[in-house]
C-alpha positions as CSV (number, residue, x, y, z in Angstrom):
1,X,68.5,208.8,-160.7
2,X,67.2,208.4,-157.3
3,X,68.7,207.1,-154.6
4,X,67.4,203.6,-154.3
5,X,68.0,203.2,-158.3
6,X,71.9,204.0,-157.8
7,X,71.7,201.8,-154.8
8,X,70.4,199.1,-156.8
9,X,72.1,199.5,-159.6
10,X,75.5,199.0,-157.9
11,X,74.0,196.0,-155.8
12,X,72.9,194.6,-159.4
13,X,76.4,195.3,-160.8
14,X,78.5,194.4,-158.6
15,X,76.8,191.5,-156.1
16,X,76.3,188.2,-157.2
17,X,76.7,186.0,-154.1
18,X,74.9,183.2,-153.4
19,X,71.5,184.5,-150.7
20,X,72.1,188.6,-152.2
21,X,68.7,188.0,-153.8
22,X,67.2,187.2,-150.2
23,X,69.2,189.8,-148.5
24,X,67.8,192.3,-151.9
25,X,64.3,191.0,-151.1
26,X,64.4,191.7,-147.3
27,X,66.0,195.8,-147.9
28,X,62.8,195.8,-149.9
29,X,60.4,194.5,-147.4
30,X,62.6,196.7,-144.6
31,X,62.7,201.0,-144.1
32,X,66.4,200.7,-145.5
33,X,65.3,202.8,-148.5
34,X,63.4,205.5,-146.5
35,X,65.2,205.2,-143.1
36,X,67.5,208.1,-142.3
37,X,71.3,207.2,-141.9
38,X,70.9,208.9,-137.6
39,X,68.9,210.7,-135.3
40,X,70.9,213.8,-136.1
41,X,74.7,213.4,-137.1
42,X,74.5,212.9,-140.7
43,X,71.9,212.3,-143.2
44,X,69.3,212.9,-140.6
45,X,66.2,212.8,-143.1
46,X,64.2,210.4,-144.8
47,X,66.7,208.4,-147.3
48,X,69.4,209.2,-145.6
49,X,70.5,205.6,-144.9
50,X,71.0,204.6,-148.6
51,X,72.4,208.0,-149.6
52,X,75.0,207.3,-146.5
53,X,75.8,203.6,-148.2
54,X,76.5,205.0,-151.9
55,X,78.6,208.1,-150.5
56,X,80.8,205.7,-148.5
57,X,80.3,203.4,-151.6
58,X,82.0,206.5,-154.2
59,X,84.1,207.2,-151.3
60,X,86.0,203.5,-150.7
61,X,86.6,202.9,-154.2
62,X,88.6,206.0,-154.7
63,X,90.7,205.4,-151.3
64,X,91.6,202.0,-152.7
65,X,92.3,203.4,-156.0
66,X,94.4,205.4,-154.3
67,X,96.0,202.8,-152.4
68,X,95.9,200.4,-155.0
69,X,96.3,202.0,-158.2
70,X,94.1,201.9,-161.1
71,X,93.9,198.4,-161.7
72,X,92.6,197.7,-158.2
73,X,90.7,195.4,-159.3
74,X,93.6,192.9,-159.2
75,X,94.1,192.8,-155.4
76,X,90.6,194.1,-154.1
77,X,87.2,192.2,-155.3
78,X,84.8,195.1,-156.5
79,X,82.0,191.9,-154.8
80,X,83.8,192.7,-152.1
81,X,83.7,196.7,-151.9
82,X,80.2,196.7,-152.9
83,X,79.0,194.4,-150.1
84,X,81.0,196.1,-147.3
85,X,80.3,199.7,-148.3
86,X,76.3,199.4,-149.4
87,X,75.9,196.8,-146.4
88,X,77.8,198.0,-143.3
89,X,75.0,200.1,-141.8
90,X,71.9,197.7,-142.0
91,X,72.2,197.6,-138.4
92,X,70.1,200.7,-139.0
93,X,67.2,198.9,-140.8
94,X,64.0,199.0,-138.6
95,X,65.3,201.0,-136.1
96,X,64.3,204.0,-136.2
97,X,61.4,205.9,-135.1
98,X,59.3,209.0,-135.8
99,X,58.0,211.1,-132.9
100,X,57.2,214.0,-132.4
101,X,58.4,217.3,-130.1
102,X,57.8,220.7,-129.2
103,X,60.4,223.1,-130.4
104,X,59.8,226.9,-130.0
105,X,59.7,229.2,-133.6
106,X,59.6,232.6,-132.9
107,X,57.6,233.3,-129.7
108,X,55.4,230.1,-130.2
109,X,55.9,226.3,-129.9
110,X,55.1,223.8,-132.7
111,X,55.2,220.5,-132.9
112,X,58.3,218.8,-135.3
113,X,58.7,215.3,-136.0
114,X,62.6,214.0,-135.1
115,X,64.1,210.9,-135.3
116,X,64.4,208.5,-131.9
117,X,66.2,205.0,-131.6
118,X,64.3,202.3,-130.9
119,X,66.4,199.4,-131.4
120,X,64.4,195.6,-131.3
121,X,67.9,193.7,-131.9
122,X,70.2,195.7,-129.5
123,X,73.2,193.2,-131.0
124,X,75.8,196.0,-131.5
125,X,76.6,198.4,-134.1
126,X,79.0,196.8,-136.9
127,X,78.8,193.5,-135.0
128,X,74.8,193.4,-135.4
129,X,75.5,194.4,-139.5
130,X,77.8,191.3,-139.6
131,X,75.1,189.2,-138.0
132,X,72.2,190.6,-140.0
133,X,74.3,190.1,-143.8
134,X,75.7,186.8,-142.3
135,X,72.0,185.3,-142.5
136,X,71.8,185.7,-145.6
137,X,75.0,185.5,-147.6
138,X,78.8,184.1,-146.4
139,X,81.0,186.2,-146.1
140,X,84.8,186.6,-146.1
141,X,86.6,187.8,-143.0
142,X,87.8,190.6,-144.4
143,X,84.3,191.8,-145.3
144,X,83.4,190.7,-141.7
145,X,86.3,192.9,-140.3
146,X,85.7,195.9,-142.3
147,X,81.9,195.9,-141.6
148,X,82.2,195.4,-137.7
149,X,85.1,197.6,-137.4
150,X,83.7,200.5,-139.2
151,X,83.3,202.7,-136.7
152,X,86.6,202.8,-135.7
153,X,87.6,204.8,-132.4
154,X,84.0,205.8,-132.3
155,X,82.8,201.9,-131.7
156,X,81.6,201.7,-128.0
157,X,84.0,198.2,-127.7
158,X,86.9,200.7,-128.3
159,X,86.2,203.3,-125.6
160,X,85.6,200.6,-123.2
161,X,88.8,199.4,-123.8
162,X,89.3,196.9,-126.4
163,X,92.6,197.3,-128.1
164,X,91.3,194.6,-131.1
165,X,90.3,197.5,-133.4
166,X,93.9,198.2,-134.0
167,X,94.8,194.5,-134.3
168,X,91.8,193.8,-136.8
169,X,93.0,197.0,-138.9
170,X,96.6,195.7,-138.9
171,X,95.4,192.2,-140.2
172,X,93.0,193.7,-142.2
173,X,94.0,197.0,-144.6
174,X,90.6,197.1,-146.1
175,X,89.0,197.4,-142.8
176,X,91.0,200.4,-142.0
177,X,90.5,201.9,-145.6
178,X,86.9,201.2,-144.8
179,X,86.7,203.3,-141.5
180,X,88.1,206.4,-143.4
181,X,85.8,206.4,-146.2
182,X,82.7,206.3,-143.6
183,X,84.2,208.5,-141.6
184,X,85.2,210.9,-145.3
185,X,81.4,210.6,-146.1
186,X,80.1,211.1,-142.3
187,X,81.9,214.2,-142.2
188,X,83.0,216.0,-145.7
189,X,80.0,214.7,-147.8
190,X,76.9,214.9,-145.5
191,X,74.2,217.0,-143.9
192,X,72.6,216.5,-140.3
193,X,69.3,216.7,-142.0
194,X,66.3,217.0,-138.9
């Protein structure tokens, strides 16, 4: 199974909210599927955006198992999981570009296509998710903390300053369960592709 089946699959399984058709419709219509998850960190290739969303996907569910126990289920909504994890990056969608660059192979230069930001929306990173899934469907504000506080310590807010990461993650459990499993995939399950 291919990427954008699993990511489907999982969407079709697990999301039912009112608007998750329109918000399915627009991924389609978007690079989501074929958009690369960075310029060069992790899952730097074509794809790599919805590979990124199911790893962190496989990834939460077992920290909250862990957490939670086997029945899960019973304090954690798998609508829930599903949205935060598949959705918490499509601050990505449309934004990047393909250019090209002279890198030297042996004693000659070629030309290699990399990956360069061009951001139309520049909203943030998990605060512009929040704002981009909140068009389409509501949603709770735990899912809103987990999604805009994914990037934990790494989230330009924090290094300016902002001491609310640590208070959203206190009020919030998921949120902080959320950051490790991105942080799991980012780093134990993933390739810098380009």
């Amino acid at each position: 199974m291919d990427s954008k089946e699993e990511f489907l699959e999982i969407f079709y399984e697990y999301i039912e909210r009112e608007g998750s058709e329109k918000l399915l419709e627009w991924l389609e219509r978007s690079d989501f599927f074929d958009a690369p998850a960075s310029t060069k960190h992790h899952s730097a290739y074509k794809g790599g955006l919805c590979e990124h969303s199911i790893k962190v996907f496989k990834r939460f569910v077992k920290l909250i198992e862990g957490e939670f126990g086997k029945n899960w289920q019973e304090k954690v909504s798998p609508e829930s999981v599903a949205i935060i994890a598949l959705l918490h990056d499509v601050c990505k969608v449309n934004y990047y570009v393909t250019e090209m660059r002279n890198v030297k192979e042996g004693n000659a230069w070629v030309q290699k296509p990399y990956y360069k930001i061009d951001d139309a929306l520049p909203y943030g990173h998990g605060e512009k998710s929040v704002y981009i899934v909140s068009s389409f469907i509501k949603l709770s504000r735990e899912e809103a903390m987990a999604i805009n506080w994914h990037m934990g310590a790494f989230d330009p807010r924090v290094m300016g300053g902002s001491y609310a990461l640590s208070d959203a993650f206190k009020k919030y459990p998921l949120a902080f369960l959320f950051h490790i499993a991105d942080i799991m995939s980012t780093y134990l399950d993933e390739e810098a592709g380009q």
